[in-house]
C-alpha positions, 0 to 999 in steps of 0.5 A: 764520503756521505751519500747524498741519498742516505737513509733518513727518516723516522716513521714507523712504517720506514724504521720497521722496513730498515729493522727487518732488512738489518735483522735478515742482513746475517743470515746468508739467503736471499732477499727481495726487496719491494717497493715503489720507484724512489724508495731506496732498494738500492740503499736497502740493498747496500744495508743487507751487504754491510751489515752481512758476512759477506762485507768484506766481499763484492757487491754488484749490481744490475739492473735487468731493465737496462739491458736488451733481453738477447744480452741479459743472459751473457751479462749475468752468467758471462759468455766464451769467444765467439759464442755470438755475434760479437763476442770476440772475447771470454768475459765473466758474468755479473756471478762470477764478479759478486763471487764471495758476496753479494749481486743486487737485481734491481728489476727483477720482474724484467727478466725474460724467461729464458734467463729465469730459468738460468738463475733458477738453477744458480740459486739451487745448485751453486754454479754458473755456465757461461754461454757457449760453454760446457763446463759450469762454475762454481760461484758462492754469491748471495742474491738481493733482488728489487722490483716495484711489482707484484710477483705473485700477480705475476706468477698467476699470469704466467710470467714469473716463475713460481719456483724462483719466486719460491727460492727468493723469498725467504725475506720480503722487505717492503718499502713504503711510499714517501706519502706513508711516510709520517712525519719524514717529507719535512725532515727530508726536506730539511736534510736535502736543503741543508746539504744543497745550501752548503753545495752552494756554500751559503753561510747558512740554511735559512730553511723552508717556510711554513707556507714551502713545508705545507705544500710539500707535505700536501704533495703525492710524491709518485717519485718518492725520496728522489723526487723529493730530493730534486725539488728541493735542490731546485727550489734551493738553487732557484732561491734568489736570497740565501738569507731568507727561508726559501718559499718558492717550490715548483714540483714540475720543472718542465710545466710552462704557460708556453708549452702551446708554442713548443709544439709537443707532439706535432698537435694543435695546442689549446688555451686548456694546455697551456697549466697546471691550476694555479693555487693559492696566492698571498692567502687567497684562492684565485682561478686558473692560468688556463682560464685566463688563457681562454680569455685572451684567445677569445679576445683577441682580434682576428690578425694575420701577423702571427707574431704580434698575436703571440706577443699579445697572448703573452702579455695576456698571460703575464699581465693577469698572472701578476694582477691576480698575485698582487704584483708579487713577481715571486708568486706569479713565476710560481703560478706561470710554472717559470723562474724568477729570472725567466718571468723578469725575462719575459717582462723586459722583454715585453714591455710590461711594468712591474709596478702598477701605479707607475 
C-alpha cells in the first residue's frame, strides 16, 4: 500500500538530503538524521533500512520521548523477572528485536544519561545485558537515530555525550524545513489533495486556486510536510463543491471569534483575544476581527442579562465580518476562523440575513 506521507518533492536542497541518506543506506554504520518536526526522519529512517543489506531483517523503531526515563532503559536492552517492580516477566528490549537489522531512535536527544551510557557500549562492543542480568547478549543491529536538536550544543553543555555522538555520526542527514523547500509546498499540496479527493471519492480533483496556492506558499510551515498534509486534507474535506477548485484554507483549526467565551485557562478574555488578523478579502485589505470586536464591547450598553449581551456581541461580530467581505458567506467564515457550515449555523441562529438588500 502507498504511504500517505511518502516522499515528494523536487528541490535541491530536499533531493540532496534523500541522495545522501541512499548513498550511505549500504554501508552498515550508523547514521543520524537531523531535522525539524515534520520533516520525514522517520521516512528517511525507512529509506536507509530498504535500500541496506539488512532489508530483509527487522526494522523497529522507538521513540526515547514517549517513554518515562526509569522505563527507557528496560524498553531498550530488555529486562529479567523480577528485576523491578512490576517485571513479572523476562522480556526482550528493542536490540534483541531489530537483531539482523535495523532500530530507529527517534528523539535521540531525550535519553537520560544512564541509558546513554548503556547504548555507548552496544554501539562498541556488539551486546546487550538486560537488566537484572549477568550475562550480555550478543546483537548485530545497525542504528538509525533522529533528533531536531543540536547535539554538539549539546555536548558542550553537558548533556549529550561526546563519544556516543562521536560513534553515531558517521553519516549526518539534514533535513530542511518545508519553507526551504523551492518549489514543493504546491506540489505537496497538489499530492495531498488529490488523494483526499479520492478518499472522498469525488469523481475529480478540481485542484487548489491560485488565490489557495499563494497562501500556502506565503505560510511558515513550523509543522512542515505534516502539517501541510493536515491543512490540505481539511480544506478538502471542508469544500462544499467538489467540482470547483478549492479556495478556502484555514491554517489553525482551533482559532475562534468565540474563543473569549471557552474560558482557556480560567482568565478573563479581552476583545484582543478574540482572532487572528483577518487578510485579504475579494482583492482588498480590511481591519481586524479584533478591532471590530473592541468596537462592540465599547458600544455596547451596559445590561445585566448576560445572555442577551453575548448574543448581541455575536451579532456584532458576524454583522461587520460579512459587511466587510461583501457578503461572501465563504470569506467571512475564513476571516471568523469558523466553517462554512458553522457560520450559516451561527446566522440561523441569530437571526441575521445573508442578504443585505432583503
Amino acid at each position: 500500500m502507498e504511504r500517505a506521507n511518502q516522499f515528494v518533492g523536487q528541490s535541491l536542497a530536499f533531493l540532496d538530503a534523500v541522495e545522501r541518506a541512499s548513498r550511505a543506506a549500504p554501508l552498515d554504520r550508523p547514521v543520524l538524521v537531523i531535522g525539524e518536526r515534520g520533516t520525514g526522519k522517520e521516512l528517511i529512517a525507512e529509506r536507509l533500512h530498504r535500500l541496506s543489506t539488512r532489508w530483509s531483517g527487522p526494522l523497529v523503531t522507538m521513540n526515547c520521548a514517549a517513554l518515562p526515563e526509569n522505563l527507557i532503559e528496560a524498553e531498550l536492552f530488555g529486562h529479567e523477572a523480577g528485576s523491578f517492580t512490576g517485571a513479572s516477566k523476562t522480556r526482550a528490549g528493542r536490540f534483541e528485536e531489530a537483531d539482523g537489522g535495523t532500530l530507529f531512535l527517534d528523539e535521540l536527544a531525550t535519553l537520560s544519561s544512564a541509558a546513554q551510557d548503556r547504548l555507548l557500549r552496544t554501539v562498541e562492543y556488539g551486546e546487550v545485558t538486560r537488566i537484572g542480568a549477568s550475562k550480555p547478549i550478543s546483537v548485530d543491529v545497525r542504528i538509525v537515530a533522529a533528533t531536531n536538536e543540536h547535539l554538539p550544543s549539546l555536548v558542550a553543555k553537558g548533556k549529550f555525550r561526546a563519544d556516543l555522538l562521536d560513534r553515531l555520526s558517521f553519516e549526518v542527514v539534514t533535513l530542511p524545513p518545508l519553507r526551504a523547500r523551492e518549489g514543493d509546498i504546491a506540489l505537496l499540496a497538489e499530492h495531498f489533495g488529490r488523494r483526499m479527493a479520492v478518499e472522498l471519492d469525488w469523481p475529480n480533483w478540481p485542484g487548489f486556486d491560485k488565490k489557495a496556492i499563494a497562501r500556502l506558499e506565503k505560510y511558515g510551515w513550523p509543522g512542515n510536510v505534516r502539517e501541510l498534509r493536515n491543512v490540505v486534507e481539511r480544506a478538502v474535506y471542508r469544500a462544499e463543491d467538489p467540482e470547483r477548485p478549492v479556495s478556502t484554507i484555514n491554517f489553525d483549526p482551533f482559532k475562534s471569534p468565540w474563543a473569549l467565551m471557552q474560558g482557556g485557562g480560567g482568565g478573563t478574555a479581552t476583545a484582543g483575544d478574540v482572532a487572528a488578523p483577518v487578510e485579504q478579502v475579494a482583492g482588498e485589505e480590511v481591519s481586524t476581527v479584533e478591532e471590530a470586536a473592541a468596537q462592540a464591547v465599547t458600544a455596547a450598553p451596559p445590561t445585566d442579562d448576560f445572555k442577551a449581551a453575548v448574543t448581541e456581541y455575536e451579532k456584532a461580530l458576524i454583522s461587520d465580518a460579512l459587511e466587510r467581505a461583501r457578503y461572501n458567506q465563504r470569506a467571512t467564515a475564513e476571516a471568523l476562523g469558523l466553517s462554512y457550515d458553522q457560520l450559516r449555523h451561527a446566522m440561523k441562529r441569530l437571526k441575521l440575513n445573508a442578504d443585505p438588500k432583503s
